[in-house]
N, C-alpha and C positions, 0 to 999 in steps of 0.2 A: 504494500500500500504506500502511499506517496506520504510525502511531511504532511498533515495537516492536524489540527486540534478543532476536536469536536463539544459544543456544549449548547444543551438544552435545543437539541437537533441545528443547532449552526453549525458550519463548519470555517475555521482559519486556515489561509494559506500559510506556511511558514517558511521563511528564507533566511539567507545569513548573510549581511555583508564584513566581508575584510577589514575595507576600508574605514568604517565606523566603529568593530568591531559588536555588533549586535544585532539579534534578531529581530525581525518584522515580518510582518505578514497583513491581511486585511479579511476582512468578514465578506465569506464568500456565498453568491446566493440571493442577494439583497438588490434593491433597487438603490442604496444608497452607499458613498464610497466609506467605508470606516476601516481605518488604520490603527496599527496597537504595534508595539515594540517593547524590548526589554535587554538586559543584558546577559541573561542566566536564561535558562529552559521554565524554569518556576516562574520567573519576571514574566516574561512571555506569554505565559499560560496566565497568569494572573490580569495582566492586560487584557487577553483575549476575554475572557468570561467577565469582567470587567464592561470594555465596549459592547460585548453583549447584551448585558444589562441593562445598561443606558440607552442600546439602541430600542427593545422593548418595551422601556420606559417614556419614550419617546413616544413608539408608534401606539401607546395607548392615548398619552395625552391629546395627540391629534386625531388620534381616532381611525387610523391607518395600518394597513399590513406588514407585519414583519417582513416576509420576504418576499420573493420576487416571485412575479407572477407570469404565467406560463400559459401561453394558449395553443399548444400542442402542436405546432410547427415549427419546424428548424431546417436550414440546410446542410449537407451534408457532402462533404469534398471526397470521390475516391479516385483510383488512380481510373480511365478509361478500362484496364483488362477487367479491372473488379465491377463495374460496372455494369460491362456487359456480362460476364459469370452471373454476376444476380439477378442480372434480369432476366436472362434466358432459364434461371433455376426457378426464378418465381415462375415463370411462362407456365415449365412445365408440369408446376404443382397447380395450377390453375388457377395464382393468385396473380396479385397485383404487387409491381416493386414494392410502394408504401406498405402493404402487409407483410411483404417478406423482411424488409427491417425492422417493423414493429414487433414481429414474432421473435428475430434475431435479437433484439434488445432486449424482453421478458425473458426469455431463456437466459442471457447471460447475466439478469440480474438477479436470476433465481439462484445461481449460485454464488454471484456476489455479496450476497448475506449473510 
């Protein structure tokens, strides 16, 4: 699994730079940009659930969603060989591209969990 810290279903990206010698990351998911940092693994993590807090604290006061909202389309970049692989596999199950990756998604999230 990738760096990330998770709390109260948010998830943070975590990175590290050299140069400043400290981690940061930002609250991923959101319609809003928020940033957190620290200099320890603990600091970081404490920041993190930290802006998270605040950010729900927010979006009650205004009376708005936590995170980001999804209207069930997205585009999807493959190389052309893969493209046409799938489509001609959907062809011959008798489906539709768009079904043959929605199938492909639910399956590999069924063992993502």
């Amino acid at each position: 699994m990738k760096d990330v810290l998770t709390y109260k279903g948010f998830i943070g990206s975590v990175h590290f730079s050299a140069d400043d010698n400290v981690f940061f990351g930002k609250v991923e998911g959101i319609n809003d940009l928020i940033t957190f940092e620290g200099e320890t693994v603990q600091e970081l993590r404490n920041a993190f659930q930290y802006m998270v807090d605040e950010h729900i604290k927010d979006c009650e006061t205004e009376n708005i969603c936590t995170g980001k909202s999804y209207n069930g389309s997205f585009n999807i970049r493959l190389t052309p060989d893969l493209h046409r692989r799938a489509a001609i596999s959907a062809k011959l199950r008798g489906n539709t591209l768009n079904s043959f990756v929605k199938e492909a998604i639910e399956r590999r999230l069924e063992y993502a969990d």
